[in-house]
N, CA, C and O atoms as a Maestro MAE file, in Angstrom:
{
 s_m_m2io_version
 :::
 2.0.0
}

f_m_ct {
 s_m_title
 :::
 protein
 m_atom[340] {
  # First column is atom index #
  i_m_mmod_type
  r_m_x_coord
  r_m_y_coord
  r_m_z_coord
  i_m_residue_number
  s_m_chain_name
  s_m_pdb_residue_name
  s_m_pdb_atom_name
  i_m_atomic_number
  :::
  1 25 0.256 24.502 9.119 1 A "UNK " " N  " 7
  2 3 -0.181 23.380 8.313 1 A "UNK " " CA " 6
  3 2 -0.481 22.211 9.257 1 A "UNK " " C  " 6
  4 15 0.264 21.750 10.122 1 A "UNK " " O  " 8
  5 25 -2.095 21.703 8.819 2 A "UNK " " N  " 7
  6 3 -2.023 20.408 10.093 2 A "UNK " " CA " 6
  7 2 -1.551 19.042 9.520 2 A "UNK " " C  " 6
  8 15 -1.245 18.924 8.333 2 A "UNK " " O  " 8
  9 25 -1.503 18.033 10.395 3 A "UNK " " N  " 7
  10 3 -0.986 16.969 10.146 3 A "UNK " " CA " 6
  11 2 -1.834 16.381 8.520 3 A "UNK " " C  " 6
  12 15 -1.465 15.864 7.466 3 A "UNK " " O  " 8
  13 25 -3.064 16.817 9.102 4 A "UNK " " N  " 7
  14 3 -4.064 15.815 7.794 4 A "UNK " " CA " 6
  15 2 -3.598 16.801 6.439 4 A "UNK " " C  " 6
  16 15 -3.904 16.329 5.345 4 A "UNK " " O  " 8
  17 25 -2.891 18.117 6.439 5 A "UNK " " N  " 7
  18 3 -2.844 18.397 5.092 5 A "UNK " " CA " 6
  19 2 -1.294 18.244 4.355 5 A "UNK " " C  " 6
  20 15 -0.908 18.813 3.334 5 A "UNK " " O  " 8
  21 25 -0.551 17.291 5.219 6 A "UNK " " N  " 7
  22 3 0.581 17.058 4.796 6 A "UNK " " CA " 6
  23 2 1.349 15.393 5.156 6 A "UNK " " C  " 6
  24 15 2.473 14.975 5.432 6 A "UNK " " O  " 8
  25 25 -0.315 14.703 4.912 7 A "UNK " " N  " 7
  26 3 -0.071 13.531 4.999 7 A "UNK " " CA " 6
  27 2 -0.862 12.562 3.824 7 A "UNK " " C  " 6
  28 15 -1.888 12.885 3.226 7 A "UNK " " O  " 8
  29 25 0.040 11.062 3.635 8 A "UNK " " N  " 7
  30 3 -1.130 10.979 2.120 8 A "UNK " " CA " 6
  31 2 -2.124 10.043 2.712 8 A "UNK " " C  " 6
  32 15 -2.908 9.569 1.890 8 A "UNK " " O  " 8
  33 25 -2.245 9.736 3.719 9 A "UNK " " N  " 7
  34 3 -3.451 9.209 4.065 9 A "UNK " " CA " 6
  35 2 -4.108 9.694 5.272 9 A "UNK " " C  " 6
  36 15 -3.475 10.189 6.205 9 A "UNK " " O  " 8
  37 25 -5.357 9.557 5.260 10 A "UNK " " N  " 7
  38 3 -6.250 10.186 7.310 10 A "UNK " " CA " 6
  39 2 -7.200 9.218 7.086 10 A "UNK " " C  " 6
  40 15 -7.578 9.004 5.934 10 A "UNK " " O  " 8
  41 25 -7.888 8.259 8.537 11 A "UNK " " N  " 7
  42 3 -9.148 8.044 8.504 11 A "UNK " " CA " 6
  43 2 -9.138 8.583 10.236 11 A "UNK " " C  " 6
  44 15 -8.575 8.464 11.324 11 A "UNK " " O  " 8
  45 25 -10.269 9.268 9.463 12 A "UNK " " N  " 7
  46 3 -11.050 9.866 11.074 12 A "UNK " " CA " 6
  47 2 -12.508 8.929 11.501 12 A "UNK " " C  " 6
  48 15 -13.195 8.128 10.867 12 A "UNK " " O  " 8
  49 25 -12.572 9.466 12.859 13 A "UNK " " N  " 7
  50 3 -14.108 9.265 13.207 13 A "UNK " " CA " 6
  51 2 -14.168 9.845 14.184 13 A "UNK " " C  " 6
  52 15 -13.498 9.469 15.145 13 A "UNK " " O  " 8
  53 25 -15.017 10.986 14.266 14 A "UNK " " N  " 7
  54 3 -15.765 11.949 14.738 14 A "UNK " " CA " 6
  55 2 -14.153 12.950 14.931 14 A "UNK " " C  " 6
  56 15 -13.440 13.090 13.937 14 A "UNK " " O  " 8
  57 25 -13.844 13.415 15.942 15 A "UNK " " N  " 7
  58 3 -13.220 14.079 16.121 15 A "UNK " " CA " 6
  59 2 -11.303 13.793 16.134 15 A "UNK " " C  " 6
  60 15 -10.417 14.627 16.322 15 A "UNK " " O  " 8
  61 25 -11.202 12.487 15.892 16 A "UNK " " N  " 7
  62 3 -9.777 12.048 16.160 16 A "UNK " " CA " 6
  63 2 -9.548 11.479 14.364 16 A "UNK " " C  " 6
  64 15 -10.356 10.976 13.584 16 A "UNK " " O  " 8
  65 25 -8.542 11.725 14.257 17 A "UNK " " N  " 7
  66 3 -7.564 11.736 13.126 17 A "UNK " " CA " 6
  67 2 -6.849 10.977 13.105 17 A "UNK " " C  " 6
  68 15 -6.069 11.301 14.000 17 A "UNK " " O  " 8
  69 25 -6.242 9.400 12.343 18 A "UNK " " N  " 7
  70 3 -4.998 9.186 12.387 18 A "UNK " " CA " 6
  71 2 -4.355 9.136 10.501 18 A "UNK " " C  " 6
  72 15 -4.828 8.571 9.516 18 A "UNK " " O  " 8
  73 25 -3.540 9.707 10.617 19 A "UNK " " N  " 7
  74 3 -2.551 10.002 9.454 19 A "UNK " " CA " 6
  75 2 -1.485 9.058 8.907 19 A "UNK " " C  " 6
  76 15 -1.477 8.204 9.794 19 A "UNK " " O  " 8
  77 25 -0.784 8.758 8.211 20 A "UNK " " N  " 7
  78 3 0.066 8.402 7.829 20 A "UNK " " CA " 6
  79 2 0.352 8.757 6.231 20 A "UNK " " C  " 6
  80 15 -0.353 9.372 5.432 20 A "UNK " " O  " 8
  81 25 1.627 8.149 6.074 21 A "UNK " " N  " 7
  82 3 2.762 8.382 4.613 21 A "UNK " " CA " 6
  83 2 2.703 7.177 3.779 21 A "UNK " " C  " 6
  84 15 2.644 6.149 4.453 21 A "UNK " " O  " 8
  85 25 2.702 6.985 2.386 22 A "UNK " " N  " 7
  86 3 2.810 6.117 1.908 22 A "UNK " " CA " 6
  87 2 3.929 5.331 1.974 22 A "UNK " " C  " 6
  88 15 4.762 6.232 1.875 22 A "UNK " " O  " 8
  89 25 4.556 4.353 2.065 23 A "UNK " " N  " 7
  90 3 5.713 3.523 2.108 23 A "UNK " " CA " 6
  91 2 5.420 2.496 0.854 23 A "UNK " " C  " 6
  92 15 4.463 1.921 0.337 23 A "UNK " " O  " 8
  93 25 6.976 2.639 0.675 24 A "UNK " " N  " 7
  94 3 7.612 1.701 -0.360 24 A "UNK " " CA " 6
  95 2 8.739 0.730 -0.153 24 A "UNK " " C  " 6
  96 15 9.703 0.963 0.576 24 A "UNK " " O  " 8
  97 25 8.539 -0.490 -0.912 25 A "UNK " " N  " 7
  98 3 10.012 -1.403 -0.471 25 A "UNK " " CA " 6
  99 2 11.745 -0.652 -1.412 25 A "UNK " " C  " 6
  100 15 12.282 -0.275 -2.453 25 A "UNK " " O  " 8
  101 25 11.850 -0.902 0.056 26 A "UNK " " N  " 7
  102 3 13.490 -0.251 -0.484 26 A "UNK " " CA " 6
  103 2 14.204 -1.601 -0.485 26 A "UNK " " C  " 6
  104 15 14.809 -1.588 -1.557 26 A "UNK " " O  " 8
  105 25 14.419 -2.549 0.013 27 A "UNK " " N  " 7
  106 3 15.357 -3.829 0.085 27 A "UNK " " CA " 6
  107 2 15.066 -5.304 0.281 27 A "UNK " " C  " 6
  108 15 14.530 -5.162 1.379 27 A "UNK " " O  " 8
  109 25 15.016 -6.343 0.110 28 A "UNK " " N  " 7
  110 3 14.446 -7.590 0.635 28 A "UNK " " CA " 6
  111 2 15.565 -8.762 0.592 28 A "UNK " " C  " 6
  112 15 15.951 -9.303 -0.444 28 A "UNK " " O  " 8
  113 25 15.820 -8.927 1.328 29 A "UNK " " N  " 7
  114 3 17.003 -9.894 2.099 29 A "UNK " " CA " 6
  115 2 16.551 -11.271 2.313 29 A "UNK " " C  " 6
  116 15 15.660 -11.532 3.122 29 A "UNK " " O  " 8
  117 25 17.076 -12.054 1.687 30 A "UNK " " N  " 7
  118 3 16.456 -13.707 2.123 30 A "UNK " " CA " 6
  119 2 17.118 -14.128 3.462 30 A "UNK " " C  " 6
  120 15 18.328 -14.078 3.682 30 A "UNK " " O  " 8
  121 25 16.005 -14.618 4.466 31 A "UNK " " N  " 7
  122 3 17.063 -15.053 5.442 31 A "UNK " " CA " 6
  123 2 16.733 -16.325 5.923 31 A "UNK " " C  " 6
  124 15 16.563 -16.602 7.111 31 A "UNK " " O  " 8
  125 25 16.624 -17.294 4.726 32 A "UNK " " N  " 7
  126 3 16.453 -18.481 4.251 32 A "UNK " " CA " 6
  127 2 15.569 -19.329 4.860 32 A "UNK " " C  " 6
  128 15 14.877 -18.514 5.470 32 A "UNK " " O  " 8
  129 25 14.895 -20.933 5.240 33 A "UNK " " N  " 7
  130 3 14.303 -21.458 5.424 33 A "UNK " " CA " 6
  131 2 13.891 -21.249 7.036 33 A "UNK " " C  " 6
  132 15 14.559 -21.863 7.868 33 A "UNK " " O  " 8
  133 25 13.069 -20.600 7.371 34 A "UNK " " N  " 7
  134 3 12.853 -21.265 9.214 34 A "UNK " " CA " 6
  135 2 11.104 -21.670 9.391 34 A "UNK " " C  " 6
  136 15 10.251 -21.840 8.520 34 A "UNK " " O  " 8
  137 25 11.040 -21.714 10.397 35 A "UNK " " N  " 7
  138 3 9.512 -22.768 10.831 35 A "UNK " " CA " 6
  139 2 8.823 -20.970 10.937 35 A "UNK " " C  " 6
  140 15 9.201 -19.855 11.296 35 A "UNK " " O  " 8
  141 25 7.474 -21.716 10.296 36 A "UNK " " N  " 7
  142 3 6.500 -20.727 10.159 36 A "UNK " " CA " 6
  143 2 5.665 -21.420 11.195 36 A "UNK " " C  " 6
  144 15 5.559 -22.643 11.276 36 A "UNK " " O  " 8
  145 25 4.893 -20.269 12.233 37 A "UNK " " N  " 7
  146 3 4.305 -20.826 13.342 37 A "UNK " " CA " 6
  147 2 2.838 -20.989 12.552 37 A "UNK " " C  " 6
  148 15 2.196 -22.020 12.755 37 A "UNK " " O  " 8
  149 25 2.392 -20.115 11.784 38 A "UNK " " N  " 7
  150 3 1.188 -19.840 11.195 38 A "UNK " " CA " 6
  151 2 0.753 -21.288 10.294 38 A "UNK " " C  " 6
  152 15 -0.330 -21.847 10.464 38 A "UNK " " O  " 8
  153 25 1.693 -21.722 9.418 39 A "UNK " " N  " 7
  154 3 1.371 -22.658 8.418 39 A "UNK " " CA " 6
  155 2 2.272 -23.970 8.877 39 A "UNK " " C  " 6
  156 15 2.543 -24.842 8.052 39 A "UNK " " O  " 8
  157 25 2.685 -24.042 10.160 40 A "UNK " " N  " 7
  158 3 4.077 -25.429 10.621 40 A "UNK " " CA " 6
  159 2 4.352 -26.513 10.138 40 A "UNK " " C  " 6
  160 15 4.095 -27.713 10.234 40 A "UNK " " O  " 8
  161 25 5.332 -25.325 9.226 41 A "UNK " " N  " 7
  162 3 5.919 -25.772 8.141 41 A "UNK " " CA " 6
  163 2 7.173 -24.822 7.960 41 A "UNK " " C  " 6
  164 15 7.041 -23.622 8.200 41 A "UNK " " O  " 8
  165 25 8.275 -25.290 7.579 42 A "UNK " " N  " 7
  166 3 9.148 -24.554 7.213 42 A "UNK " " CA " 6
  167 2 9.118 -23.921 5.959 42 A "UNK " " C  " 6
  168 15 8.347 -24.430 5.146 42 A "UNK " " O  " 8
  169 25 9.693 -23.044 5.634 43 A "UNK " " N  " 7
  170 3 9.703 -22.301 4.140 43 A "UNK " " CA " 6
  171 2 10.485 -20.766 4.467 43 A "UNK " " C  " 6
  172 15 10.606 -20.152 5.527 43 A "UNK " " O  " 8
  173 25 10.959 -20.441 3.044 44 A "UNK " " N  " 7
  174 3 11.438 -18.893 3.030 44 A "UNK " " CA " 6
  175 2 11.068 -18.063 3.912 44 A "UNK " " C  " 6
  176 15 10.238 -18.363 4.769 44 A "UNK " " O  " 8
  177 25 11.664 -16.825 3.825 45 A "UNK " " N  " 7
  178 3 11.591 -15.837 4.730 45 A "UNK " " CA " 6
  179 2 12.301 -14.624 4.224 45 A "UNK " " C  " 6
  180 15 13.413 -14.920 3.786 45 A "UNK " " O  " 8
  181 25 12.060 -13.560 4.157 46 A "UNK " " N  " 7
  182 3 12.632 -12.506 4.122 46 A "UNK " " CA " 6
  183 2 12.943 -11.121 4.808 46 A "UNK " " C  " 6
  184 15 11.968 -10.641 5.386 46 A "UNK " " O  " 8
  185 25 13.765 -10.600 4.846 47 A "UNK " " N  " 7
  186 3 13.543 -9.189 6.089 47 A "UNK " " CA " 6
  187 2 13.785 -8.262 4.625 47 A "UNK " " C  " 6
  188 15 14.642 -8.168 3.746 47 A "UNK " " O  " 8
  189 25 12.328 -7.596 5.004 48 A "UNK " " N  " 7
  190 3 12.232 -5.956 4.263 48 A "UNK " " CA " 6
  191 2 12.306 -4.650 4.666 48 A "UNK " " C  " 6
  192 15 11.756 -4.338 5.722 48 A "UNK " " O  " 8
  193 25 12.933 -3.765 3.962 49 A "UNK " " N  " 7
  194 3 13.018 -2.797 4.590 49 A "UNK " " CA " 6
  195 2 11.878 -1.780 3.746 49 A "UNK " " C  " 6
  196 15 11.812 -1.999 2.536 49 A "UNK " " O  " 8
  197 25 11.074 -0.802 4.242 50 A "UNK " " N  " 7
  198 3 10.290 0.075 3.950 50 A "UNK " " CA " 6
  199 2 10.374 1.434 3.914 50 A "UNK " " C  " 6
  200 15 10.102 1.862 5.035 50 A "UNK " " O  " 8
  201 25 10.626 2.321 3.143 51 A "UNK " " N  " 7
  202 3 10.719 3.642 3.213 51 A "UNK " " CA " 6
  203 2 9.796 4.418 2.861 51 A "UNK " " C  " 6
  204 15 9.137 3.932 1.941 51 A "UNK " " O  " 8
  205 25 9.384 5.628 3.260 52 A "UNK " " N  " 7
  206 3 8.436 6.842 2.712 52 A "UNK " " CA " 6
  207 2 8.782 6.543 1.230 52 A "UNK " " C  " 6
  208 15 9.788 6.039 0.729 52 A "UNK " " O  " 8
  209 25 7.279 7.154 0.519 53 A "UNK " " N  " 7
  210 3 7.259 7.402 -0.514 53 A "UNK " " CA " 6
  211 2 7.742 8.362 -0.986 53 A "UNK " " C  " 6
  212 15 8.306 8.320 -2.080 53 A "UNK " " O  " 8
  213 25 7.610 9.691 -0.118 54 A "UNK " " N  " 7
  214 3 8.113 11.239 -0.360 54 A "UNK " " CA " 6
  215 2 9.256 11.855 0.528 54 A "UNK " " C  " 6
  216 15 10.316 11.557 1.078 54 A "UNK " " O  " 8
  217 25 8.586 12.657 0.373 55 A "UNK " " N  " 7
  218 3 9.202 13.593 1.666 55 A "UNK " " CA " 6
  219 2 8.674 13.137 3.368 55 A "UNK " " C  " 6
  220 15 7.501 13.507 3.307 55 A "UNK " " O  " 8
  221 25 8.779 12.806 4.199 56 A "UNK " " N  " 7
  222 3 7.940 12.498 5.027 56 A "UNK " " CA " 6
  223 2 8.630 12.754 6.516 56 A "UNK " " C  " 6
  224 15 9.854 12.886 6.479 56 A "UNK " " O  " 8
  225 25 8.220 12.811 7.368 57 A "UNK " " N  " 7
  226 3 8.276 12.437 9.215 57 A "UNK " " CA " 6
  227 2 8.727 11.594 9.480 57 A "UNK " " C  " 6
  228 15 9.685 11.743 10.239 57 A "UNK " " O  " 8
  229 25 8.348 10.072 9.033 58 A "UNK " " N  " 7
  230 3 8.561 9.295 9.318 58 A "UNK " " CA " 6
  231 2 10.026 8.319 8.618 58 A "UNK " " C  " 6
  232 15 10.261 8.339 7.410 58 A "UNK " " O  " 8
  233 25 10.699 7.693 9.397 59 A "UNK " " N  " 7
  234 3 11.335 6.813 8.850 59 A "UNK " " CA " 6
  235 2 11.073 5.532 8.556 59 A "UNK " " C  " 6
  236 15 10.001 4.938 8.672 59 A "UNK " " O  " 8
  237 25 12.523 4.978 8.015 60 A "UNK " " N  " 7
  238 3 12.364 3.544 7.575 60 A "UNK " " CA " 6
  239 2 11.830 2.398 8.569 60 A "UNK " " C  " 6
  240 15 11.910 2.631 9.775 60 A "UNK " " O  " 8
  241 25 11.335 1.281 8.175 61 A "UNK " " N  " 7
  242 3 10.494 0.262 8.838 61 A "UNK " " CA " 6
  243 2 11.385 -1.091 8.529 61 A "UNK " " C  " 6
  244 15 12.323 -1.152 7.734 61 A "UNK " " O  " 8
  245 25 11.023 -1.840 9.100 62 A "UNK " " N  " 7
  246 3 11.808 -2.919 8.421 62 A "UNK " " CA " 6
  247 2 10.582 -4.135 9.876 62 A "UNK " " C  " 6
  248 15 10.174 -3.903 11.014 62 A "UNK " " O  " 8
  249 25 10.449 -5.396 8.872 63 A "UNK " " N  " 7
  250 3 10.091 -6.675 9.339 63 A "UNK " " CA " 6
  251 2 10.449 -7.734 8.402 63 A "UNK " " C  " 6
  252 15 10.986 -7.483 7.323 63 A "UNK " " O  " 8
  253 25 10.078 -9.267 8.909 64 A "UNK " " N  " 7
  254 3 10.321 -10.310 8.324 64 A "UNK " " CA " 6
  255 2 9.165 -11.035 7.489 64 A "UNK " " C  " 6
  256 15 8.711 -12.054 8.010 64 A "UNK " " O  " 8
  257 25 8.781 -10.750 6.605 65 A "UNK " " N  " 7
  258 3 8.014 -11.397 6.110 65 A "UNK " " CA " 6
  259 2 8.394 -13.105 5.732 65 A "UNK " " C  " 6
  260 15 9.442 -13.698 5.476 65 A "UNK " " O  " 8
  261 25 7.050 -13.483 5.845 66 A "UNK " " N  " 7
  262 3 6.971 -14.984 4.659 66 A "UNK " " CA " 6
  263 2 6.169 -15.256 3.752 66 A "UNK " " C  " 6
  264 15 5.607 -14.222 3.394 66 A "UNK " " O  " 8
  265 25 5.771 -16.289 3.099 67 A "UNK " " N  " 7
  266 3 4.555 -16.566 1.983 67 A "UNK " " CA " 6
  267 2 3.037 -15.739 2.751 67 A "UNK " " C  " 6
  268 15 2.231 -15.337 1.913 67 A "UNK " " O  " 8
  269 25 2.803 -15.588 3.676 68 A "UNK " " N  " 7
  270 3 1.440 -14.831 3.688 68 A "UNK " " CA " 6
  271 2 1.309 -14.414 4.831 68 A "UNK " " C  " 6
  272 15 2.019 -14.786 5.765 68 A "UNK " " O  " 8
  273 25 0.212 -13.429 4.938 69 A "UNK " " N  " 7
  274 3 0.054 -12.083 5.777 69 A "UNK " " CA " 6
  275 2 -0.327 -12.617 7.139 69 A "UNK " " C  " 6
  276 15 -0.496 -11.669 7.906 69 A "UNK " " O  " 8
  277 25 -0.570 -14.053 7.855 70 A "UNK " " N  " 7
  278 3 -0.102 -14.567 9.253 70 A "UNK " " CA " 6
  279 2 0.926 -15.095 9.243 70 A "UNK " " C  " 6
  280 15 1.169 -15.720 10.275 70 A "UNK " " O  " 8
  281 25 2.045 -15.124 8.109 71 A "UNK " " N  " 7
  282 3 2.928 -16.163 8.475 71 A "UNK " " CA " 6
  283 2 4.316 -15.295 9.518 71 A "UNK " " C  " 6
  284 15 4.991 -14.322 9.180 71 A "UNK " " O  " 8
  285 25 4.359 -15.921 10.554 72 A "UNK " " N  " 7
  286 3 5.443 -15.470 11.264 72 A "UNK " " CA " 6
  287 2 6.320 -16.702 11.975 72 A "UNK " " C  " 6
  288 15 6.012 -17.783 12.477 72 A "UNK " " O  " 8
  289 25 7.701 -15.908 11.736 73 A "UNK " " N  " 7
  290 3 9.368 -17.274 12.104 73 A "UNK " " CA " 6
  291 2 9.163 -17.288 13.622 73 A "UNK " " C  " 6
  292 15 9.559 -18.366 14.065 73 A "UNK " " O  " 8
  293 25 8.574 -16.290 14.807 74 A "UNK " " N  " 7
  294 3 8.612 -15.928 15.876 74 A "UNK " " CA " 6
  295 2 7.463 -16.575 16.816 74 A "UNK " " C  " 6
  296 15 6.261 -16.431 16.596 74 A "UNK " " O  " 8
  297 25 7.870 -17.123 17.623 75 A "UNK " " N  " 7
  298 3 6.626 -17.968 18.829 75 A "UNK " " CA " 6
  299 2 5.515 -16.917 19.042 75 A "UNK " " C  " 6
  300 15 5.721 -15.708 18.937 75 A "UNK " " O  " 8
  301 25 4.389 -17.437 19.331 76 A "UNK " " N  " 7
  302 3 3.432 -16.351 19.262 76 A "UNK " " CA " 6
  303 2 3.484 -15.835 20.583 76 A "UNK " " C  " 6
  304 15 3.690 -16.323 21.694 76 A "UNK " " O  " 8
  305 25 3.127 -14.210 19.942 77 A "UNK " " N  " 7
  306 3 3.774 -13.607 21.754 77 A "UNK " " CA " 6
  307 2 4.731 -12.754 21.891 77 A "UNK " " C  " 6
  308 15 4.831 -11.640 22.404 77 A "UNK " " O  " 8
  309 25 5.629 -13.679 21.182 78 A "UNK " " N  " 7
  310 3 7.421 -12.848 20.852 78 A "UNK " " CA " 6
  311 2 7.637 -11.778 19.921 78 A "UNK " " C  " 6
  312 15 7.136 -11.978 18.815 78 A "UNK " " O  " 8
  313 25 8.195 -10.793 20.060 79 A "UNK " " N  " 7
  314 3 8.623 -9.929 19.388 79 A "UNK " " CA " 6
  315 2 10.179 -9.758 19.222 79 A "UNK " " C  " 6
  316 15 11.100 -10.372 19.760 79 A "UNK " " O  " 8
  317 25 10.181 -8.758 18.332 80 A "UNK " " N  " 7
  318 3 11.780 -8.674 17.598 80 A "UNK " " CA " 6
  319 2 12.470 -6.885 18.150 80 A "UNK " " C  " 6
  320 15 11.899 -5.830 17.873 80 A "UNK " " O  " 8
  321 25 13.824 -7.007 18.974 81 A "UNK " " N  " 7
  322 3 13.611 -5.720 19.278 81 A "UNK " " CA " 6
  323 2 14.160 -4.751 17.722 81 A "UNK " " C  " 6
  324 15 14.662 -5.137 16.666 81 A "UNK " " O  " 8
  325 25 13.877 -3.752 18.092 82 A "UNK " " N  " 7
  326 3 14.581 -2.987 16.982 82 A "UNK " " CA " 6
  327 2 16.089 -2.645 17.419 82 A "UNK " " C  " 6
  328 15 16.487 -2.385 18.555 82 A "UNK " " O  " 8
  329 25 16.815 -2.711 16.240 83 A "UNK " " N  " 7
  330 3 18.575 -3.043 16.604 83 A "UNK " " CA " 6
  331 2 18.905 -1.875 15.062 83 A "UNK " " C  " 6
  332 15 18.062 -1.678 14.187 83 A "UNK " " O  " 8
  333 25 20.150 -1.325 15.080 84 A "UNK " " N  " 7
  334 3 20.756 -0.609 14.072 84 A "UNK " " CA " 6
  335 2 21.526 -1.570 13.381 84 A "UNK " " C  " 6
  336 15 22.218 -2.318 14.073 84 A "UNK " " O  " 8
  337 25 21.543 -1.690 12.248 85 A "UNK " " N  " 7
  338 3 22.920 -2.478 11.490 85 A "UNK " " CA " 6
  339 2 23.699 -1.817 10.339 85 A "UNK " " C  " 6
  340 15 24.658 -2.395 9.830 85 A "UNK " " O  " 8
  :::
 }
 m_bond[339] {
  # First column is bond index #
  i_m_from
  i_m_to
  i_m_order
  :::
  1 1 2 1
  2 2 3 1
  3 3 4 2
  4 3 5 1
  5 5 6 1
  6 6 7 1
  7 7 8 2
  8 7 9 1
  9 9 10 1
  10 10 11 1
  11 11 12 2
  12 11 13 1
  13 13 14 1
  14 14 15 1
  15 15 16 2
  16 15 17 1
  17 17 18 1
  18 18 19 1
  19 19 20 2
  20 19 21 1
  21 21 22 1
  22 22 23 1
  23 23 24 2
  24 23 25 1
  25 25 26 1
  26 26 27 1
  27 27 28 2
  28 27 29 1
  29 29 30 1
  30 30 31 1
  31 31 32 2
  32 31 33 1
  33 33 34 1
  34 34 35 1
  35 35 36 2
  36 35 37 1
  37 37 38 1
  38 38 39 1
  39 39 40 2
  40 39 41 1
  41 41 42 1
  42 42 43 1
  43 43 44 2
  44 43 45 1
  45 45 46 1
  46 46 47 1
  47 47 48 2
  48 47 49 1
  49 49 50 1
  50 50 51 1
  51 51 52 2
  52 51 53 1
  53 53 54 1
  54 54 55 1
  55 55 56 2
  56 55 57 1
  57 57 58 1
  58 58 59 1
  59 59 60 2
  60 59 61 1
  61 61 62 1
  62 62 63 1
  63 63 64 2
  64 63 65 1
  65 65 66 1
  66 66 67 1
  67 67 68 2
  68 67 69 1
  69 69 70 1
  70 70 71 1
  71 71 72 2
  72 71 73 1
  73 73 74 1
  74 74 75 1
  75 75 76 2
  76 75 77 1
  77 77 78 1
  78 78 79 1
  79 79 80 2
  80 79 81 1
  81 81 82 1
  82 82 83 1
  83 83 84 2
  84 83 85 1
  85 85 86 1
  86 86 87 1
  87 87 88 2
  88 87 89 1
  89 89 90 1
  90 90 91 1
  91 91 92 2
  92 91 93 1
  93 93 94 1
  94 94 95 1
  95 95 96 2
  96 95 97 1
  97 97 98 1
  98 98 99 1
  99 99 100 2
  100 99 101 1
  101 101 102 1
  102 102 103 1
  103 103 104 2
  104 103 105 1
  105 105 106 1
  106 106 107 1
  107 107 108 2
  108 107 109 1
  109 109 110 1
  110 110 111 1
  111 111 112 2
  112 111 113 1
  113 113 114 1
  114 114 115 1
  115 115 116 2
  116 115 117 1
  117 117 118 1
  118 118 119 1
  119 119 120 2
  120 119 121 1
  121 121 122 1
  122 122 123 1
  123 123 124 2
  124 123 125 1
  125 125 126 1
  126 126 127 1
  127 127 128 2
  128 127 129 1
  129 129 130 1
  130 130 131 1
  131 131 132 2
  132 131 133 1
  133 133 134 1
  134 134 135 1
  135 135 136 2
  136 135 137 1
  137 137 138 1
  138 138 139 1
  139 139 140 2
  140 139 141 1
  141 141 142 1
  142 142 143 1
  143 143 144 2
  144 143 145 1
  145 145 146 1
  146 146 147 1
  147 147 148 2
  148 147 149 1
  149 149 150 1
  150 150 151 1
  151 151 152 2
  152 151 153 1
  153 153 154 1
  154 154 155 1
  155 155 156 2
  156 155 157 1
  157 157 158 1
  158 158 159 1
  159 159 160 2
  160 159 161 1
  161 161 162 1
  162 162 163 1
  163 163 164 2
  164 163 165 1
  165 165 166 1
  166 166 167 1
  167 167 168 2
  168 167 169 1
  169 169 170 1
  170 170 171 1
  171 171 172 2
  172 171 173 1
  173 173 174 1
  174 174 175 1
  175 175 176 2
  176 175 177 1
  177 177 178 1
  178 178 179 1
  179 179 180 2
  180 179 181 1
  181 181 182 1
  182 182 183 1
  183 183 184 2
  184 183 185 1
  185 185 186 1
  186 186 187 1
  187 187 188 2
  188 187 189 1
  189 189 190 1
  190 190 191 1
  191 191 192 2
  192 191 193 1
  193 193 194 1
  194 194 195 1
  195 195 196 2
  196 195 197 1
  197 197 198 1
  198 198 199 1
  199 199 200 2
  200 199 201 1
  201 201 202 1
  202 202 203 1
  203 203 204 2
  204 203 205 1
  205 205 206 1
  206 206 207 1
  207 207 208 2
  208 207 209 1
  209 209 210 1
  210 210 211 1
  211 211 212 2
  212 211 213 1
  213 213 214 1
  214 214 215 1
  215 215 216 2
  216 215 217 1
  217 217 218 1
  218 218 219 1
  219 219 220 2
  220 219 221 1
  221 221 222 1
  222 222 223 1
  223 223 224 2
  224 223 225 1
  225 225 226 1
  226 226 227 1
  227 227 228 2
  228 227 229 1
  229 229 230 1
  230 230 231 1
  231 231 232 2
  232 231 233 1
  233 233 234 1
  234 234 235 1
  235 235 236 2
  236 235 237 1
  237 237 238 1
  238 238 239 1
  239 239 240 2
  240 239 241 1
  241 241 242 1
  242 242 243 1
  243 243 244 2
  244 243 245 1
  245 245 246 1
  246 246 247 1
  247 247 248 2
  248 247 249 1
  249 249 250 1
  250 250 251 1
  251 251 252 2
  252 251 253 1
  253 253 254 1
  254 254 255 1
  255 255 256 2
  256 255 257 1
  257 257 258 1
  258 258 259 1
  259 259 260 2
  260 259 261 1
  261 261 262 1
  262 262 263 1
  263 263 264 2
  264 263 265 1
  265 265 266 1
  266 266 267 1
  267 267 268 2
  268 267 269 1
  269 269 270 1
  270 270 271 1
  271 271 272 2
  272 271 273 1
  273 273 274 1
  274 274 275 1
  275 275 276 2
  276 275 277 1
  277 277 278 1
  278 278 279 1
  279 279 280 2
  280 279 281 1
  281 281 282 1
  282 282 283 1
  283 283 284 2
  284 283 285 1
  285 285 286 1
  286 286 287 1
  287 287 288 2
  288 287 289 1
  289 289 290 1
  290 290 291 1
  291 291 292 2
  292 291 293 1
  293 293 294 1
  294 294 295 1
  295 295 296 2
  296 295 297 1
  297 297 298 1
  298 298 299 1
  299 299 300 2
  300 299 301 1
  301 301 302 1
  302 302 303 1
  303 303 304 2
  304 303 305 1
  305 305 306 1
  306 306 307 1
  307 307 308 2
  308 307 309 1
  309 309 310 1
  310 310 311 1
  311 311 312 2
  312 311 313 1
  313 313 314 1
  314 314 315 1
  315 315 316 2
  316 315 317 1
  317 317 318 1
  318 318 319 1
  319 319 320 2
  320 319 321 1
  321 321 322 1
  322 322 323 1
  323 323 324 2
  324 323 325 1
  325 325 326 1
  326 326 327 1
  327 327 328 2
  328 327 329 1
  329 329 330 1
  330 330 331 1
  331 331 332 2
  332 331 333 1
  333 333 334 1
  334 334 335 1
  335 335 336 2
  336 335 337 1
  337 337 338 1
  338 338 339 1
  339 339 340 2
  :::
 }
}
């Protein structure tokens, strides 16, 4: 069985494939007011966690969201390592 027939999404072009699983929110944690570099301004924040929809390969995801899809708590540049809790 190849990857593309046991995955719920593929976009190809020409000969290369990339695949992935649908994900869903499993949790959302407030981790209250900090400075948004995107909109500088302070406001909410949350860390979500993401899981497969199904059966899948892949595991859980997790980031920090805020009010919108540039907003980030982190200097631009910086990243967050991944840690177990």
């Amino acid at each position: 069985m190849s990857a593309t027939e046991t995955a719920d999404w593929c976009e190809t072009d020409g000969d290369i494939a990339i695949c992935g699983t649908s994900m869903r929110e499993y949790s959302r944690r407030s981790e209250g007011e900090r400075w948004c570099f995107y909109h500088r301004r302070r406001h909410e924040f949350w860390w979500v966690v993401m899981v497969p929809a199904g059966m899948s390969y892949y595991g859980p995801t997790a980031h920090m969201e805020g009010t919108g899809p540039y907003c980030r708590d982190l200097f631009p540049g910086w990243y967050r390592e991944a840690v177990d809790e």
